[in-house]
KOLSEVEX-369477 format. One record per residue (C-alpha): residue number from 0; residue in one letter; y, x, z. Coordinates in steps of 0.2 Angstrom, whole numbers, plus 5000, padded with zeros to 4 digits. Example, Ala and Ser with C-alpha at 12.3 -4.5 7.8 and 13.67 -1.06 7.14 Angstrom:
% KOLSEVEX-369477
 resi resn north east   up
    0    a  4978 5062 5039
    1    s  4995 5068 5036
//
This chain:
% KOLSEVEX-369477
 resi resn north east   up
    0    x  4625 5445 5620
    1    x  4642 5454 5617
    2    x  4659 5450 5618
    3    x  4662 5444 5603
    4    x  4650 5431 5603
    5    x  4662 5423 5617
    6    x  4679 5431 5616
    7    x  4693 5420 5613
    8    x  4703 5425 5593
    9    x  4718 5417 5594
   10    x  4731 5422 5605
   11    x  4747 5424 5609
   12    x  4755 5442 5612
   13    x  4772 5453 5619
   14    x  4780 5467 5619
   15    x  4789 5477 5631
   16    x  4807 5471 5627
   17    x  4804 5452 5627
   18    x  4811 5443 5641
   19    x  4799 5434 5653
   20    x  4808 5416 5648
   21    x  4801 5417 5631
   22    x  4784 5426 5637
   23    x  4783 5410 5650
   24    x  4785 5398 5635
   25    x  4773 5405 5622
   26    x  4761 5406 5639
   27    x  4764 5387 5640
   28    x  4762 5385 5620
   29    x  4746 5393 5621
   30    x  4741 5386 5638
   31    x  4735 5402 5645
   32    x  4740 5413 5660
   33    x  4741 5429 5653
   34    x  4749 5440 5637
   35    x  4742 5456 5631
   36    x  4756 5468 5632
   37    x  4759 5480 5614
   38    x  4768 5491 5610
   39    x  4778 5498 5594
   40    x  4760 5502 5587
   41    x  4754 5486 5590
   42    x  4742 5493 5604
   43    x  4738 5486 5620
   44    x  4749 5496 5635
   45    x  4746 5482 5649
   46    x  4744 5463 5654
   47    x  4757 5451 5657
   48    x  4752 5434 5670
   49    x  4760 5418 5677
   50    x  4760 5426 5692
   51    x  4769 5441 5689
   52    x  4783 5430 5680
   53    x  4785 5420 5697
   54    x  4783 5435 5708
   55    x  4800 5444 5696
   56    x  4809 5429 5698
   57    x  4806 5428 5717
   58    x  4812 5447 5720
   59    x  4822 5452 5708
   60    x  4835 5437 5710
   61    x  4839 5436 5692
   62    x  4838 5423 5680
   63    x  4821 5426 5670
   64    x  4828 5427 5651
   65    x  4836 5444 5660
   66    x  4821 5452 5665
   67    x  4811 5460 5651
   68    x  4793 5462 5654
   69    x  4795 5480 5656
   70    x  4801 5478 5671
   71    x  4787 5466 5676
   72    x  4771 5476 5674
   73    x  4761 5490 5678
   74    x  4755 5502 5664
   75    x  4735 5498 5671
   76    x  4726 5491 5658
   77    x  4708 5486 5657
   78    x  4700 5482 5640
   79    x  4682 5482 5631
   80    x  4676 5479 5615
   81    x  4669 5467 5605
   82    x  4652 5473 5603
   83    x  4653 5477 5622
   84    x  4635 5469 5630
   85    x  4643 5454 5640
   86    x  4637 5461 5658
   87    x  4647 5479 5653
   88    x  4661 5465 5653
   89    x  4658 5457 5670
   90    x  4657 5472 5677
   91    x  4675 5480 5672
   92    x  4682 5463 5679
   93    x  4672 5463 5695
   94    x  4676 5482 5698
   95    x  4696 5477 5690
   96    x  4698 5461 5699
   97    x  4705 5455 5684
   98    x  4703 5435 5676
   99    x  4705 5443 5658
  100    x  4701 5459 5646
  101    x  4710 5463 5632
  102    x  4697 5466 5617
  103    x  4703 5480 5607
  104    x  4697 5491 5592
  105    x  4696 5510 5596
  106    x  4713 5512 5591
  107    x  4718 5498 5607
  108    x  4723 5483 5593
  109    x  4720 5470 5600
  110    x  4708 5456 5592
  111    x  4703 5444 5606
  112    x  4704 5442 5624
  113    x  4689 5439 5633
  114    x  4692 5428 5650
  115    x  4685 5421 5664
  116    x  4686 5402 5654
  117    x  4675 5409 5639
  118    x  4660 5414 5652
  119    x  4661 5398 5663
  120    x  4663 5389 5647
  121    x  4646 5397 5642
  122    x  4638 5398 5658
  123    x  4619 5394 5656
  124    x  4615 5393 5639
  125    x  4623 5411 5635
  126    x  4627 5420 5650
  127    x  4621 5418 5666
  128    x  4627 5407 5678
  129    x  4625 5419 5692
  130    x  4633 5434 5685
  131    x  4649 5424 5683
  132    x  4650 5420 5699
  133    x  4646 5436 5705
  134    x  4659 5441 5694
  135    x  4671 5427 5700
  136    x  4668 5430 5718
  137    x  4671 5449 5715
  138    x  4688 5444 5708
  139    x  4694 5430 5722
  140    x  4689 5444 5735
  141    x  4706 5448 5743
  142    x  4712 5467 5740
  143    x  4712 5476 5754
  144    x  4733 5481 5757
  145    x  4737 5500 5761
  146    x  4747 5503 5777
  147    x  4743 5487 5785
//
């Protein structure tokens, strides 16, 4: 099976320059936990999360409609396409540790995200049960920290 059998179309979106107020609120809107981030050419530069709103507003001591997502994320992205086989997915996540992949054209437009909802939603009867949770528990492992 391939991605896009399960990815997820519609979806929200930011760029650079947005503030992580109105990022938080179209996150909220959309009831997900992430935002691909574009850029000027519409492709996909990085990932945006709830966490990494709450982690700016905890460090940078700044009202969040001040701190523009550029300040926020890291320029690692990882992404697959739509007719990537479904396992070629679990794996970049496993390896990643990430909850989400962008799904972008080979220009890196984005067209979907594929995450970790669409293949528990479709555990069993179109993906298998125990490669999502290899998968999950891949992810949930902590990361091991440098210098401690």
């Amino acid at each position: 099976m391939n991605v896009n059998d399960i990815m997820t179309r519609s979806l929200q979106t930011c760029t650079l320059h947005d503030n992580l107020a109105t990022v938080a609120m179209r996150m909220w809107e959309s009831d997900c936990g992430a935002l691909p981030v574009k850029n000027y050419d519409e492709q996909v530069i990085g990932m945006i999360t709830d966490r990494d709103i709450c982690m700016a507003a905890a460090t940078k001591h700044r009202e969040i409609s001040d701190i523009l997502v550029w300040e926020t994320i890291t320029g690692d992205v990882v992404t697959c396409h739509a007719e990537d086989d479904v396992s070629t997915a679990l794996d970049a996540m496993a390896k990643h540790q990430v909850r989400r992949l962008p799904v972008v054209d080979d220009d890196g437009l984005v067209h979907g995200i594929l995450c970790m909802n669409d293949l528990i939603l479709n555990a069993d009867h179109k993906v298998s049960e125990h490669d999502v949770m290899h998968t999950l528990k891949a992810i949930c492992q902590h990361r091991k920290l440098v210098g401690i």
